[in-house]
N, CA, C and O atoms as a DFTB+ gen file, in Angstrom:
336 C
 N C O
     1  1     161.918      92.909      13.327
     2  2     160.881      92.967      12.308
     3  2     160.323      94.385      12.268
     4  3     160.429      95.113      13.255
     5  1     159.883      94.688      11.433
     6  2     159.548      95.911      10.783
     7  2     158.017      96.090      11.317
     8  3     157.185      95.196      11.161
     9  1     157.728      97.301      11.947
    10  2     156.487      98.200      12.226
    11  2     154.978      97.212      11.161
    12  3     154.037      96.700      11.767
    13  1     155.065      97.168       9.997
    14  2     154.352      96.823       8.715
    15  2     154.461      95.334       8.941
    16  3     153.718      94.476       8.465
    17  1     155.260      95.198       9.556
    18  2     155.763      93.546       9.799
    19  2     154.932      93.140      10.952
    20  3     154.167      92.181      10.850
    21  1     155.036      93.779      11.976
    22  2     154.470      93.237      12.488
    23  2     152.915      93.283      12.728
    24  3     152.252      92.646      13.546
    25  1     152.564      94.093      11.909
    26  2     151.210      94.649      11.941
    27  2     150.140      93.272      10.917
    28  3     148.989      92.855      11.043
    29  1     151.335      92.942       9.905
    30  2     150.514      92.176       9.186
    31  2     150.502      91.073       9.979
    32  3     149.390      90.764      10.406
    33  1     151.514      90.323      10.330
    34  2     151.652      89.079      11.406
    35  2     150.215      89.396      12.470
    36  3     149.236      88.657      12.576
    37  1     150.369      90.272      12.945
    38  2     148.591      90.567      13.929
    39  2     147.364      90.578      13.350
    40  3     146.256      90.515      13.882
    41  1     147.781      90.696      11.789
    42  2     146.211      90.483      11.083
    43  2     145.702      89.115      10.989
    44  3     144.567      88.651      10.868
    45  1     146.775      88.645      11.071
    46  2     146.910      86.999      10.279
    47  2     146.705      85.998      11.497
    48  3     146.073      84.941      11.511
    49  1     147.253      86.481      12.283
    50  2     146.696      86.199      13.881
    51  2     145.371      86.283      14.265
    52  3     144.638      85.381      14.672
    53  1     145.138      87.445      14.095
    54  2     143.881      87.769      14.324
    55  2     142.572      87.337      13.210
    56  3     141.415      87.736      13.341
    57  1     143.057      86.447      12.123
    58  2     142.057      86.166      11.284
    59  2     141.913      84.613      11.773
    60  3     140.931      83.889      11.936
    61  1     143.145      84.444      11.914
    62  2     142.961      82.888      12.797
    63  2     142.083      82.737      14.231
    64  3     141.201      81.892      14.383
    65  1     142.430      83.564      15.093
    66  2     141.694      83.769      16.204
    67  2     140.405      83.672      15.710
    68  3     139.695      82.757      16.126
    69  1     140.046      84.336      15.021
    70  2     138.331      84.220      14.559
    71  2     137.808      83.470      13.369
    72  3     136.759      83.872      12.867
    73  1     138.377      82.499      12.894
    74  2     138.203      81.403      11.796
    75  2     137.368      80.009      12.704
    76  3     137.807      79.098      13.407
    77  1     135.691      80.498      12.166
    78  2     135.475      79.182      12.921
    79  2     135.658      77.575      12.992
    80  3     135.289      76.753      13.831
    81  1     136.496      77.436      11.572
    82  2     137.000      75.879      11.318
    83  2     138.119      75.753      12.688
    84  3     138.113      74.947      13.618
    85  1     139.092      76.941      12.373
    86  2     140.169      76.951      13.724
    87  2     139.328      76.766      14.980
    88  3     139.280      75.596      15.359
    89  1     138.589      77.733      15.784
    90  2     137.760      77.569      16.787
    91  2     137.252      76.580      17.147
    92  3     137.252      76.212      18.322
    93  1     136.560      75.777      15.909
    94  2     135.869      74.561      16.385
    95  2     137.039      73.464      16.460
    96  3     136.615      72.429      16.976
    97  1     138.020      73.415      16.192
    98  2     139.085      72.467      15.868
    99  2     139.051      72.310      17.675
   100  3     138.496      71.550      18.468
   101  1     140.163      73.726      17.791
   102  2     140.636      74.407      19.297
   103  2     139.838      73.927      20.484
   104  3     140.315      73.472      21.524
   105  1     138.546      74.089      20.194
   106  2     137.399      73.684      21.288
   107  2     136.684      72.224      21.073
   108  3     135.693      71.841      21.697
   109  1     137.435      71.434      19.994
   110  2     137.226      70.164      19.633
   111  2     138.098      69.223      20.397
   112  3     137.903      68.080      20.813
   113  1     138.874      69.842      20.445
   114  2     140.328      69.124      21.235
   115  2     140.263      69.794      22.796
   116  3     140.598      69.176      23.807
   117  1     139.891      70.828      22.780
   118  2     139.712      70.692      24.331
   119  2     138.832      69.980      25.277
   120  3     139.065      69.665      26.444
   121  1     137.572      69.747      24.420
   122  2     136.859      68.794      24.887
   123  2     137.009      67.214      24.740
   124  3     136.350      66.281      25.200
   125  1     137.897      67.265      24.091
   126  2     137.812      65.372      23.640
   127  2     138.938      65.913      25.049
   128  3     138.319      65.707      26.093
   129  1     140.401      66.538      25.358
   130  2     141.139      66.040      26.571
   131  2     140.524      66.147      27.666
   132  3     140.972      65.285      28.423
   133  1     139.899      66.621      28.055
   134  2     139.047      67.075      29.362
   135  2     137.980      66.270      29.933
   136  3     137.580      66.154      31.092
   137  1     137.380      65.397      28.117
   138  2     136.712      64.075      28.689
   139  2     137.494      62.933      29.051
   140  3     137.119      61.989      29.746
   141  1     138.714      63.116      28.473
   142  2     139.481      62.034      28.577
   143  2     139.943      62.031      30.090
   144  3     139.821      61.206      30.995
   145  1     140.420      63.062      30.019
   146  2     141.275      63.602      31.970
   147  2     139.904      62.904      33.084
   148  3     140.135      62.093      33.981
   149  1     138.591      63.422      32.766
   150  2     137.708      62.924      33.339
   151  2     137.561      61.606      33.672
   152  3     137.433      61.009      34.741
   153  1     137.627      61.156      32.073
   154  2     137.182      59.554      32.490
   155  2     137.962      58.657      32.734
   156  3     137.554      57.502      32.850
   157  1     139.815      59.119      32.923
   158  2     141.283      58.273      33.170
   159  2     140.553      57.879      34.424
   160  3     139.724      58.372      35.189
   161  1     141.386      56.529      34.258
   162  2     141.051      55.313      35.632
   163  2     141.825      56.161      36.642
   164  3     142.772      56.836      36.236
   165  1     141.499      56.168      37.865
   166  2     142.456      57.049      38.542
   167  2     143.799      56.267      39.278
   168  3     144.511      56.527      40.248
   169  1     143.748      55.320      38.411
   170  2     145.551      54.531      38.836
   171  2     146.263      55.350      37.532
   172  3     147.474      55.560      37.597
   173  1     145.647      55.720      36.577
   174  2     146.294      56.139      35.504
   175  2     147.118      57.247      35.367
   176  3     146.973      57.802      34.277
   177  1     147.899      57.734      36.074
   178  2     148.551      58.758      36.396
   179  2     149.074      59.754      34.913
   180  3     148.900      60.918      34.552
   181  1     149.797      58.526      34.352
   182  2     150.354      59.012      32.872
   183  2     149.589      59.168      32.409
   184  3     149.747      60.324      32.016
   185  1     147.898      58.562      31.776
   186  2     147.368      59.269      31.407
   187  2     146.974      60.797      31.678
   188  3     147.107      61.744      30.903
   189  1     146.588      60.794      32.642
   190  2     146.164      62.301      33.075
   191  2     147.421      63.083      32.780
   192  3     147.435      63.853      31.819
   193  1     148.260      62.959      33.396
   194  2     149.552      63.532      32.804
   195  2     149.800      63.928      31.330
   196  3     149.986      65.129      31.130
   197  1     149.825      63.216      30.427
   198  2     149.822      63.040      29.256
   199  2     148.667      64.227      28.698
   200  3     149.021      64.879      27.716
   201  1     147.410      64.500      29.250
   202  2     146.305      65.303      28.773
   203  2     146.693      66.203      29.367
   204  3     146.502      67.189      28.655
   205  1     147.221      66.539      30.440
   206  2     147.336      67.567      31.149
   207  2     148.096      68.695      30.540
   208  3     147.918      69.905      30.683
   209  1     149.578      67.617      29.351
   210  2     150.541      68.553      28.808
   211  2     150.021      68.781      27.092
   212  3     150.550      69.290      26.104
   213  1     148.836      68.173      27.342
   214  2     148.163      68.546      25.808
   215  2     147.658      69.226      26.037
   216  3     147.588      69.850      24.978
   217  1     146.614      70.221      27.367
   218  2     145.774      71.017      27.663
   219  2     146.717      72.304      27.533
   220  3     146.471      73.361      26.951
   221  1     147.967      71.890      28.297
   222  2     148.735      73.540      28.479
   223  2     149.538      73.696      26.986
   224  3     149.908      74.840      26.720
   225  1     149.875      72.472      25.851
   226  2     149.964      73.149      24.647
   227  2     148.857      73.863      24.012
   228  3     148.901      75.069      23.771
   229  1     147.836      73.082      23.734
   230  2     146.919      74.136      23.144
   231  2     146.230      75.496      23.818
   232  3     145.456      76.275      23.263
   233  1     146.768      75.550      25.255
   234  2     146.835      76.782      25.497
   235  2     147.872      78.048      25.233
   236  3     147.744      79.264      25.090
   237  1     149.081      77.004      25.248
   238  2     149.972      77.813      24.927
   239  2     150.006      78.165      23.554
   240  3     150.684      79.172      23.353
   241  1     149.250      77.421      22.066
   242  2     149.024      78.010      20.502
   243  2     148.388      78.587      20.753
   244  3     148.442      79.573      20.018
   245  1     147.445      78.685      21.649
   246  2     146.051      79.885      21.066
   247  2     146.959      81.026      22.162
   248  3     146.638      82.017      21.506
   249  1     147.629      81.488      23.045
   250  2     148.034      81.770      23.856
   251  2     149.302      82.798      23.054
   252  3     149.309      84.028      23.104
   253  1     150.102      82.126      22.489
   254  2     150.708      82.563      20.913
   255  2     150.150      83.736      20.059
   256  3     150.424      84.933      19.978
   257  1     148.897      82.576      19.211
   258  2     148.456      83.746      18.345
   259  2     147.976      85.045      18.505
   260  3     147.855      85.972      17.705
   261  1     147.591      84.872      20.325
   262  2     147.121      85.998      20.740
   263  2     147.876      87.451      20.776
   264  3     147.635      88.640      20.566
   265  1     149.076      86.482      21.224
   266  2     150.374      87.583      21.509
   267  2     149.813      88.042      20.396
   268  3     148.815      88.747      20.245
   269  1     150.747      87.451      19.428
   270  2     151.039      87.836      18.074
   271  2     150.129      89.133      17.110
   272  3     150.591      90.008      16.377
   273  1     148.619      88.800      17.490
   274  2     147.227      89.625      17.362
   275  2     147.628      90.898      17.702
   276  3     147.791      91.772      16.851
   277  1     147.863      91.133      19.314
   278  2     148.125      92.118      19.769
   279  2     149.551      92.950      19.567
   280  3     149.527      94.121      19.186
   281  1     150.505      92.418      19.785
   282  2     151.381      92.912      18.570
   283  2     151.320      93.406      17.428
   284  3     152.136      94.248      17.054
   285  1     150.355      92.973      16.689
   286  2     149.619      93.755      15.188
   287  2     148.994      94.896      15.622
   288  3     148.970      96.029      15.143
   289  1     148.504      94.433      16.580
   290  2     147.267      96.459      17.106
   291  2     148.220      97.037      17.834
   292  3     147.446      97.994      17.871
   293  1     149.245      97.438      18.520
   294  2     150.032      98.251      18.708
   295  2     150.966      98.445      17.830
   296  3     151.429      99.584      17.759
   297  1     151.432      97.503      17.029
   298  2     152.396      98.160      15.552
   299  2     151.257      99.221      14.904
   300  3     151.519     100.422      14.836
   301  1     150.435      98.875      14.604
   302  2     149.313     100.272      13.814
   303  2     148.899     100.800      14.777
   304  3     148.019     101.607      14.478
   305  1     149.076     100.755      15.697
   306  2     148.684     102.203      16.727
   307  2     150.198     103.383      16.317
   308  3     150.371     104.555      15.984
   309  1     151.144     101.967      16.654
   310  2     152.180     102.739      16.246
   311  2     152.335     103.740      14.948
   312  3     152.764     104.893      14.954
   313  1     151.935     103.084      14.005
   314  2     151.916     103.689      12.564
   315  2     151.002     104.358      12.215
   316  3     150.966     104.946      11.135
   317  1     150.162     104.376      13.027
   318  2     149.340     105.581      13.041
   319  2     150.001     107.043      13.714
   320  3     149.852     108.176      13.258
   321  1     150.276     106.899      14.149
   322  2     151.081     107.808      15.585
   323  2     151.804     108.316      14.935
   324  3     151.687     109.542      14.930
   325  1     152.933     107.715      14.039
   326  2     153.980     108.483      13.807
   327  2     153.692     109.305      12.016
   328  3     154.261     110.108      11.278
   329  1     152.414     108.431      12.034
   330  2     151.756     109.378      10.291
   331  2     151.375     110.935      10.935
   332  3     151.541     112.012      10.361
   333  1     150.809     110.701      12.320
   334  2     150.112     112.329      12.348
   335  2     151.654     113.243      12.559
   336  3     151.638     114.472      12.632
């Protein structure tokens, strides 16, 4: 992908990162699994299990877009760099 390419992909990232409908979604769902993990019967193994691999996906999307963010600010560092 192209310098411009990837710069816009980091904007778009980065507008998501800070969209508070996204945010509140992100931190909506982390709290509904975390009450859930809490309040699993503790014979419930699969449950907890089950939240456990929902906790490390939505770490791993927001975990993603982040890359992706930062990838945008070093493509325009880049393209800055090679304008001077």
């Amino acid at each position: 992908m192209s310098l411009s390419g990837e710069r816009d992909r980091g904007a778009k990232a980065d507008a998501l990162l800070r969209d508070p409908l996204l945010l509140e979604v992100l931190q909506s769902l982390r709290d509904s699994y975390i009450s859930e993990w809490s309040q699993s019967d503790i014979a419930d193994k699969d449950k907890r299990e089950q939240v456990f691999f929902l906790l490390h996906a939505l770490t791993a999307f927001e975990d993603q877009l982040k890359s992706i963010s930062q990838s945008g600010k070093l493509a325009s560092l880049q393209i800055e760099n090679s304008v001077r």
